[in-house]
The first five atom37 places (N, CA, C, CB, O) and aatype in JSON, in Angstrom:
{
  "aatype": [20, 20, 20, 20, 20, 20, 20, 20, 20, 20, 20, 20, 20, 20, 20, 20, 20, 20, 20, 20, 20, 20, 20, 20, 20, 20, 20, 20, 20, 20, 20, 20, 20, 20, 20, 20, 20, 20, 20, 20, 20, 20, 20, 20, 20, 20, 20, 20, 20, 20, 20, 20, 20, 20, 20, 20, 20, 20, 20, 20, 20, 20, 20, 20, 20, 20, 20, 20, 20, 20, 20, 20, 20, 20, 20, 20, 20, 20, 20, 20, 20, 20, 20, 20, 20, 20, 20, 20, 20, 20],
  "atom_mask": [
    [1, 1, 1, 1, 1],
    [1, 1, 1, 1, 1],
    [1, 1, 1, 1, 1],
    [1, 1, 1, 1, 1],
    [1, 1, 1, 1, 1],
    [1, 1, 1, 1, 1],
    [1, 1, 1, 1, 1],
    [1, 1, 1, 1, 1],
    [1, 1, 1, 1, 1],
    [1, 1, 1, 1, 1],
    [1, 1, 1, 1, 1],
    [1, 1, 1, 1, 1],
    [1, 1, 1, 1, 1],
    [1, 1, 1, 1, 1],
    [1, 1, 1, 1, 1],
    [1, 1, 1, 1, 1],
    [1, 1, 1, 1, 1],
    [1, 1, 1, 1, 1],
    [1, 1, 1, 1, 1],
    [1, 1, 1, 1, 1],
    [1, 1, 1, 1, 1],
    [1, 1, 1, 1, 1],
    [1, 1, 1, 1, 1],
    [1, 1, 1, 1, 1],
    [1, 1, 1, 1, 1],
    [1, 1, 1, 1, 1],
    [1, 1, 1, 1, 1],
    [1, 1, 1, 1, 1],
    [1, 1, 1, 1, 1],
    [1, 1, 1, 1, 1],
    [1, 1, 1, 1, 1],
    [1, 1, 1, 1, 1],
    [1, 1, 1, 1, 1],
    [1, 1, 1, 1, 1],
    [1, 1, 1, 1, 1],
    [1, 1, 1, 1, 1],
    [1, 1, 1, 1, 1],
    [1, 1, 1, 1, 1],
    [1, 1, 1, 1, 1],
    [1, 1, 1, 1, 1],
    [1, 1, 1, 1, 1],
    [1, 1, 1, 1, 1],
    [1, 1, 1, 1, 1],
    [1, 1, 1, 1, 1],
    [1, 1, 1, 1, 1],
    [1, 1, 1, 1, 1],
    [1, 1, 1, 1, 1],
    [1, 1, 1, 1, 1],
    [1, 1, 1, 1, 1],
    [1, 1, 1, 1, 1],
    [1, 1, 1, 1, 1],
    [1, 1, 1, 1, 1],
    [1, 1, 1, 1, 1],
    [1, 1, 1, 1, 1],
    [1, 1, 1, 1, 1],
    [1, 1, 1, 1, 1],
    [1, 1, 1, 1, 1],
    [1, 1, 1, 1, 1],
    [1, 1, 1, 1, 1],
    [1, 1, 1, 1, 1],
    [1, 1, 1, 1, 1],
    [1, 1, 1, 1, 1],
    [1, 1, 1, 1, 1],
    [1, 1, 1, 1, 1],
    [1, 1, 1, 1, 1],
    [1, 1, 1, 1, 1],
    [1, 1, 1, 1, 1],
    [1, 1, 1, 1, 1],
    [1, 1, 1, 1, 1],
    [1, 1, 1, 1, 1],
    [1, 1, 1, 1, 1],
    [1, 1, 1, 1, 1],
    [1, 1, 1, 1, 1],
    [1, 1, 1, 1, 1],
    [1, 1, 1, 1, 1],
    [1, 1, 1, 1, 1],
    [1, 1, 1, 1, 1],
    [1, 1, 1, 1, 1],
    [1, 1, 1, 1, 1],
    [1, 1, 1, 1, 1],
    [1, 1, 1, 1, 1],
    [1, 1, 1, 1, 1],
    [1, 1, 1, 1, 1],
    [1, 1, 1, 1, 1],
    [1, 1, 1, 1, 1],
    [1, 1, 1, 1, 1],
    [1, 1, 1, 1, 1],
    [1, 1, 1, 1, 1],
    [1, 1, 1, 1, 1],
    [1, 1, 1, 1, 1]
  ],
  "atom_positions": [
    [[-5.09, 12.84, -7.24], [-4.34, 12.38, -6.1], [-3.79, 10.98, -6.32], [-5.2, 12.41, -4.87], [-2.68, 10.57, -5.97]],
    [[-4.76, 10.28, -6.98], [-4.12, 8.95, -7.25], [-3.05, 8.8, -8.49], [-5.27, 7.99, -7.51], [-2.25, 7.88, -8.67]],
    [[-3.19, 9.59, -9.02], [-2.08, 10.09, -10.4], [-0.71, 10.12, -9.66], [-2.43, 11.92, -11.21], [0.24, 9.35, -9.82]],
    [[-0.8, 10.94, -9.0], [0.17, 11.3, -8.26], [1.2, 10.66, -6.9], [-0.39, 12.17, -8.0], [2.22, 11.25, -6.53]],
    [[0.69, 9.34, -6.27], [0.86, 8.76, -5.25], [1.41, 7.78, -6.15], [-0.23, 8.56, -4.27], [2.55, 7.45, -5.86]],
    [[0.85, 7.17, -7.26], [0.98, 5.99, -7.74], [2.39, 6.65, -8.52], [-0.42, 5.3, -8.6], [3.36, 5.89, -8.61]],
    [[2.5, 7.84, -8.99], [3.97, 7.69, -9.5], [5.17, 8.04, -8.61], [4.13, 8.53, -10.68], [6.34, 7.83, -8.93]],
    [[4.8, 8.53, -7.58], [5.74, 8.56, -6.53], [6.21, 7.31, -5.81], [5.25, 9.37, -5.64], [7.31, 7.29, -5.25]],
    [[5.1, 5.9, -5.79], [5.25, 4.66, -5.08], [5.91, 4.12, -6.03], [4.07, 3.88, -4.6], [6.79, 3.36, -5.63]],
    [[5.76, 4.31, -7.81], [6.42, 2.88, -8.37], [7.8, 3.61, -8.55], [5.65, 2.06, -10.02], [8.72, 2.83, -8.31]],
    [[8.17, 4.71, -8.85], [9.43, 5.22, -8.77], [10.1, 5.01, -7.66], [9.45, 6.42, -8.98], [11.29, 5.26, -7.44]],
    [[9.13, 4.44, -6.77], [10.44, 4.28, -5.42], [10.82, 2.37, -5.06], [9.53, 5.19, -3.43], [11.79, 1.65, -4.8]],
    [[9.67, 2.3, -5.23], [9.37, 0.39, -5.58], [10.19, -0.64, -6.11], [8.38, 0.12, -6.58], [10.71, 0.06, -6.97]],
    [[10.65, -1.65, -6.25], [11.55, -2.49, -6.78], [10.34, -3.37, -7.7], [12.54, -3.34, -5.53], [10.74, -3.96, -8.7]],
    [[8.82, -3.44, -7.35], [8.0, -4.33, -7.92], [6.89, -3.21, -8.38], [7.51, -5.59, -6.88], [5.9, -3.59, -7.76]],
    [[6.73, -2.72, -8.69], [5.9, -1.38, -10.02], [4.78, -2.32, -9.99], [6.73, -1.0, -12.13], [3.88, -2.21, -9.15]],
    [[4.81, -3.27, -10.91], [3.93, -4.37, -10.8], [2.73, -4.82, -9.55], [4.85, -5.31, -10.86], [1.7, -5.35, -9.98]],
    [[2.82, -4.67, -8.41], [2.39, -4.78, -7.29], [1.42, -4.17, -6.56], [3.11, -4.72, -6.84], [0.58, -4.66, -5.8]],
    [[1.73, -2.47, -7.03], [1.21, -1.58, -6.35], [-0.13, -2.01, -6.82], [1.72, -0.17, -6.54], [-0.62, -2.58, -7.8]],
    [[-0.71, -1.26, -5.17], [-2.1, -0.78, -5.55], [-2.43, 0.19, -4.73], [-3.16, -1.79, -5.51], [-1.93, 0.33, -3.61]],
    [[-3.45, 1.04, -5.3], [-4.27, 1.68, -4.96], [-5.75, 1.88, -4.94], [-3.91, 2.23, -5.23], [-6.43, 1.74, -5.96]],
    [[-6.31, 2.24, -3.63], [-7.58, 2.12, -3.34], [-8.14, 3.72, -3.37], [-7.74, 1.31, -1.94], [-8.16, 4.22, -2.24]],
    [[-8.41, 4.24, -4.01], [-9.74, 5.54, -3.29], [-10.86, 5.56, -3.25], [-9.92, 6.7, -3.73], [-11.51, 4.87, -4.03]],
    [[-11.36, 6.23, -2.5], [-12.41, 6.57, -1.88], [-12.94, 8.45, -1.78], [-12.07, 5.86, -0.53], [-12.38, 9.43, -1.28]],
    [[-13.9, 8.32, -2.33], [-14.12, 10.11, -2.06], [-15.37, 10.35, -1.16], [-14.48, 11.06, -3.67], [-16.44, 9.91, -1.58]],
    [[-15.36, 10.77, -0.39], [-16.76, 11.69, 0.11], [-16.66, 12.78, 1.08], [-17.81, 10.8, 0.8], [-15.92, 12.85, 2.06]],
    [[-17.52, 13.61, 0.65], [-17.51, 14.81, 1.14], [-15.78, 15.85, 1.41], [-18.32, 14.44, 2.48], [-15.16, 16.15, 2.42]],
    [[-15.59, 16.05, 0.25], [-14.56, 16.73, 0.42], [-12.66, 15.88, 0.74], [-15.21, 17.58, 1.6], [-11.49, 16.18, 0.52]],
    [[-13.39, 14.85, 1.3], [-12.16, 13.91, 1.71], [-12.01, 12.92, 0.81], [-12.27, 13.22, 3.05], [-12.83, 12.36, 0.09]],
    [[-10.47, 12.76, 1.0], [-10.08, 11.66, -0.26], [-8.86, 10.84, 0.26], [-9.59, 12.49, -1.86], [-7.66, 11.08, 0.4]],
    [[-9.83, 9.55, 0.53], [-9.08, 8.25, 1.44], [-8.3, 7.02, 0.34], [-10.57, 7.27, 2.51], [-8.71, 6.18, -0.46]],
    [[-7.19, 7.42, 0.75], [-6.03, 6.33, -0.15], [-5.55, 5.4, 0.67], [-4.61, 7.03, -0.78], [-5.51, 5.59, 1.89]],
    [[-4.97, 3.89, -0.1], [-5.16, 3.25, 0.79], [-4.28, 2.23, -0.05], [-6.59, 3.08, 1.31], [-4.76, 1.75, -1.08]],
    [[-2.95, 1.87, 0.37], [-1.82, 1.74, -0.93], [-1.14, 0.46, -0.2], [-0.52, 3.34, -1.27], [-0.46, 0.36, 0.82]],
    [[-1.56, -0.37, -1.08], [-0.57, -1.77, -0.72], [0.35, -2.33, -1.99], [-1.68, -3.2, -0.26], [-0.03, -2.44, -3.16]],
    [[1.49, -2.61, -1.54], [2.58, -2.37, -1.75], [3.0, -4.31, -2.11], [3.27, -1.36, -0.38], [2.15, -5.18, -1.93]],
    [[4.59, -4.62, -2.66], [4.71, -5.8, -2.47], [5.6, -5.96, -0.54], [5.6, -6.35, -4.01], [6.35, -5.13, -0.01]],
    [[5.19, -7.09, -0.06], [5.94, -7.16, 1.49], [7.33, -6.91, 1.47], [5.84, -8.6, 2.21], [8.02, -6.61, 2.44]],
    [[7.87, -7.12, -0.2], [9.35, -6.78, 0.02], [9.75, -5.11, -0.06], [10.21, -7.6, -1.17], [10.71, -4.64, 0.55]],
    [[8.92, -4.41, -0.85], [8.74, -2.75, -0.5], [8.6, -2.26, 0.57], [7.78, -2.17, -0.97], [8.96, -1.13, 0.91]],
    [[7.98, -3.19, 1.31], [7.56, -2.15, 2.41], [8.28, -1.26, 3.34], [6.94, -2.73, 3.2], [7.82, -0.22, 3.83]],
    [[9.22, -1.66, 3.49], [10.83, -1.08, 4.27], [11.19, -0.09, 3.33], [12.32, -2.32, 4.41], [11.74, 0.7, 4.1]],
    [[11.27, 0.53, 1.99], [11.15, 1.07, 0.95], [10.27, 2.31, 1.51], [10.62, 0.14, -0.13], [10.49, 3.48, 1.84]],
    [[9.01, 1.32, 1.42], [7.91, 2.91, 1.44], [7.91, 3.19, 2.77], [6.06, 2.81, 0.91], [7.66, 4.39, 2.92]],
    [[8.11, 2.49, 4.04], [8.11, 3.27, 4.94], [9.34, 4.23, 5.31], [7.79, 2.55, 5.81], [9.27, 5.38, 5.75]],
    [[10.57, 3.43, 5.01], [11.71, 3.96, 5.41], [11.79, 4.7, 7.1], [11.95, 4.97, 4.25], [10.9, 5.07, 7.87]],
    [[12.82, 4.69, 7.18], [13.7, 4.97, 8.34], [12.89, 5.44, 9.26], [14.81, 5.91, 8.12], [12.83, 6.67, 9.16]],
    [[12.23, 5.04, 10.12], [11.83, 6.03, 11.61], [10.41, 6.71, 10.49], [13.6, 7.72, 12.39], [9.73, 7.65, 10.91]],
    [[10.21, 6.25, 9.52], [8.7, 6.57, 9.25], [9.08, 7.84, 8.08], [7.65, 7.17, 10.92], [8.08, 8.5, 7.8]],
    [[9.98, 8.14, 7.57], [10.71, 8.96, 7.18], [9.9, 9.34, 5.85], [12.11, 8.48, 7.12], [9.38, 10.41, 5.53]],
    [[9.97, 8.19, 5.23], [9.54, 8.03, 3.84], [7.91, 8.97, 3.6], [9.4, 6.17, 3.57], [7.47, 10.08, 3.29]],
    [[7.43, 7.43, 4.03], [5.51, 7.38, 3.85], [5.46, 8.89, 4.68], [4.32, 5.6, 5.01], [4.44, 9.4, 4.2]],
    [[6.06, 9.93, 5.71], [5.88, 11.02, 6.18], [5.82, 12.04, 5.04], [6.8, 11.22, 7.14], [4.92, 12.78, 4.66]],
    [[7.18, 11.84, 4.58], [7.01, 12.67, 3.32], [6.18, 12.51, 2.18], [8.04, 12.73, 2.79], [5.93, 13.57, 1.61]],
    [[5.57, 11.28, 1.56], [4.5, 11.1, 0.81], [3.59, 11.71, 1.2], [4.15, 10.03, 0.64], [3.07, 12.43, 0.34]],
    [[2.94, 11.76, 2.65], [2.0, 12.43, 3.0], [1.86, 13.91, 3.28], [1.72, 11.89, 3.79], [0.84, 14.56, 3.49]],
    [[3.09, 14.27, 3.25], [3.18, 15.95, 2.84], [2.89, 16.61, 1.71], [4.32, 16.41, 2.89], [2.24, 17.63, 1.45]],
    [[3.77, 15.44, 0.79], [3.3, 16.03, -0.79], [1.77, 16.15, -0.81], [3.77, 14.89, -2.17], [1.13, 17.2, -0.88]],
    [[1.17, 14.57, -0.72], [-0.16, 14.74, -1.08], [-0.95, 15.37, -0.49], [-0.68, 13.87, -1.19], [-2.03, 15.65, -1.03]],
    [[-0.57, 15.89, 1.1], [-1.28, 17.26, 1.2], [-1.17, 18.68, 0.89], [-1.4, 17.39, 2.1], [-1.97, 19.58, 1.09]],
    [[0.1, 18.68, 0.32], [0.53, 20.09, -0.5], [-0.56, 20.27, -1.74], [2.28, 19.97, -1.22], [-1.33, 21.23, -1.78]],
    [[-0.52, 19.33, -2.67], [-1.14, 19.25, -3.3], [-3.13, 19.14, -3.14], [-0.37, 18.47, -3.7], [-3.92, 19.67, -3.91]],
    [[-3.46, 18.33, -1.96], [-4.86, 18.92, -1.24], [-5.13, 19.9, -1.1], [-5.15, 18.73, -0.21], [-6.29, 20.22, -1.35]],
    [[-4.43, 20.63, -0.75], [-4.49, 22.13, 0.04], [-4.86, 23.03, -1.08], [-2.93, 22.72, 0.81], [-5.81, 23.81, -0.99]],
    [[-4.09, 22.92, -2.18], [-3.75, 23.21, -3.44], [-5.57, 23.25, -4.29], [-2.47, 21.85, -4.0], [-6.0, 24.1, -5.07]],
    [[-6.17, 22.17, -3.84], [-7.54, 21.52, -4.7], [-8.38, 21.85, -3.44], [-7.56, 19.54, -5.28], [-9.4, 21.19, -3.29]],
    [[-8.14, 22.61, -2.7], [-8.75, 23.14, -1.2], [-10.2, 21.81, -1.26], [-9.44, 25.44, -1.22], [-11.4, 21.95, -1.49]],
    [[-9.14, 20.29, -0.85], [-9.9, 19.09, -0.18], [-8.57, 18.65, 0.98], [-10.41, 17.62, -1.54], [-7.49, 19.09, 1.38]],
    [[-9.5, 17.49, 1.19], [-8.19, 17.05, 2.71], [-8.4, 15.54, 1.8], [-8.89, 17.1, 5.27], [-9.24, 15.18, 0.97]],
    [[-7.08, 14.84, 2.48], [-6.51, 13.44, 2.17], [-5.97, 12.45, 2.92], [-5.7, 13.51, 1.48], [-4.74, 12.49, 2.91]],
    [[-6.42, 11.62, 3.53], [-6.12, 10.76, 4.02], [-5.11, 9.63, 3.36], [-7.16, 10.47, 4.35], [-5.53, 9.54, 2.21]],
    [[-4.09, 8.8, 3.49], [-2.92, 8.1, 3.07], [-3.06, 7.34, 4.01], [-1.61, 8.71, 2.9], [-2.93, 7.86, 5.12]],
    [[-3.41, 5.65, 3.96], [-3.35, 4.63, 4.81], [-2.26, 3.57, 3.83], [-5.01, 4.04, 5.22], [-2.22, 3.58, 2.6]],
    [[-1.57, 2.84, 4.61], [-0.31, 1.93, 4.15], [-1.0, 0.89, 4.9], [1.47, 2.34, 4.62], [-1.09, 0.9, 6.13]],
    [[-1.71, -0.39, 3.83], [-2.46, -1.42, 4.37], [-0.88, -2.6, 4.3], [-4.15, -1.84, 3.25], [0.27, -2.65, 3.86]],
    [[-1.87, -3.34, 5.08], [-0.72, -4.52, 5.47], [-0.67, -5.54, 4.64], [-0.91, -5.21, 6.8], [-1.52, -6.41, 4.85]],
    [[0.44, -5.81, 3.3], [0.23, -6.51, 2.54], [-0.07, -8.24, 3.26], [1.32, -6.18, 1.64], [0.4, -8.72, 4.29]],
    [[-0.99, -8.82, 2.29], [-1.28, -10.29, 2.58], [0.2, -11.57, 2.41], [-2.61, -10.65, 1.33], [0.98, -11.69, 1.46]],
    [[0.18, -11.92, 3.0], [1.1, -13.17, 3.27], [2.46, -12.95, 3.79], [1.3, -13.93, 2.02], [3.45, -13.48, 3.28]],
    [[2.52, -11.96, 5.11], [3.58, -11.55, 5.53], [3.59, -12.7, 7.12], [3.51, -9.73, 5.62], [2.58, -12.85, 7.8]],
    [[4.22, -13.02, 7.26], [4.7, -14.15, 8.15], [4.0, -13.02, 9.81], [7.02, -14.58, 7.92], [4.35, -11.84, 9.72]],
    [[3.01, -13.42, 11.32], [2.72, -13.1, 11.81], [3.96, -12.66, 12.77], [1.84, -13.67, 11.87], [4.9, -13.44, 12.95]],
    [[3.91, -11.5, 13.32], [4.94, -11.19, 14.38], [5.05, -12.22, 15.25], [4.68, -9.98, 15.15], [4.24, -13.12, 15.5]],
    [[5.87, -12.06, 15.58], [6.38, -13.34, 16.82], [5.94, -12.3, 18.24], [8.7, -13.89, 16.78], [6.14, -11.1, 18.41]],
    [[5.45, -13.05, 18.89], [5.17, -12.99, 20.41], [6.5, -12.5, 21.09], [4.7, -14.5, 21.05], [7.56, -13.08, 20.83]],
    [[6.46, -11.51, 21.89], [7.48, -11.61, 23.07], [7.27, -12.12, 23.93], [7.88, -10.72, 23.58], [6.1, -12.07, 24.33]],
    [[8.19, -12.84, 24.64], [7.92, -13.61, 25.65], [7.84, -13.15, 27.0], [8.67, -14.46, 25.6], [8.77, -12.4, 27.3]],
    [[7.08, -13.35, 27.85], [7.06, -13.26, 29.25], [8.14, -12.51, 29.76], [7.05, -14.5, 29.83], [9.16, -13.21, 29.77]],
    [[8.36, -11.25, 30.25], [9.29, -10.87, 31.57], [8.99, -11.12, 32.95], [9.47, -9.54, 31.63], [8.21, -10.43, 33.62]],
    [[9.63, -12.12, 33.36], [9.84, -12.89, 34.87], [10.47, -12.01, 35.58], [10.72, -14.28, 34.96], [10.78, -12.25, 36.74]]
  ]
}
């Protein structure tokens, strides 16, 4: 699974270099957990969630396939500037 995520992320990536990946296995489940550079991230999520949706199809096509389940988490890369507050509606 991680074979497989990791060549689908740097083929889509501008920084190959960057990626990472985390797994985790137990009991049948297999928790990924993929941080990216902050300038990818619009990349891997794409449009209305478009992207990372379809990553997570493949890699459950392929689960289904190894009859396990898979979890795909998109962590929040470090040193991304904090959202700004909305302000008060009066």
């Amino acid at each position: 699974m991680k074979d497989l995520l990791n060549y689908i992320v740097t083929s889509l990536v501008t920084k190959s270099d960057c990626v990472s990946i985390d797994e985790q296995k137990n009991d049948g489940t297999i928790n990924l957990t993929l941080t990216v550079d902050p300038s990818d991230m619009g990349l891997i999520i794409g449009k209305n969630g478009q992207t990372i949706r379809a990553i997570r199809k493949l890699l459950t096509v392929r689960a289904i396939a190894e009859n396990i389940r898979v979890n795909l988490s998109l962590s929040e890369p470090a040193g991304l500037p904090p959202k700004p507050s909305e302000p008060p509606i009066e």
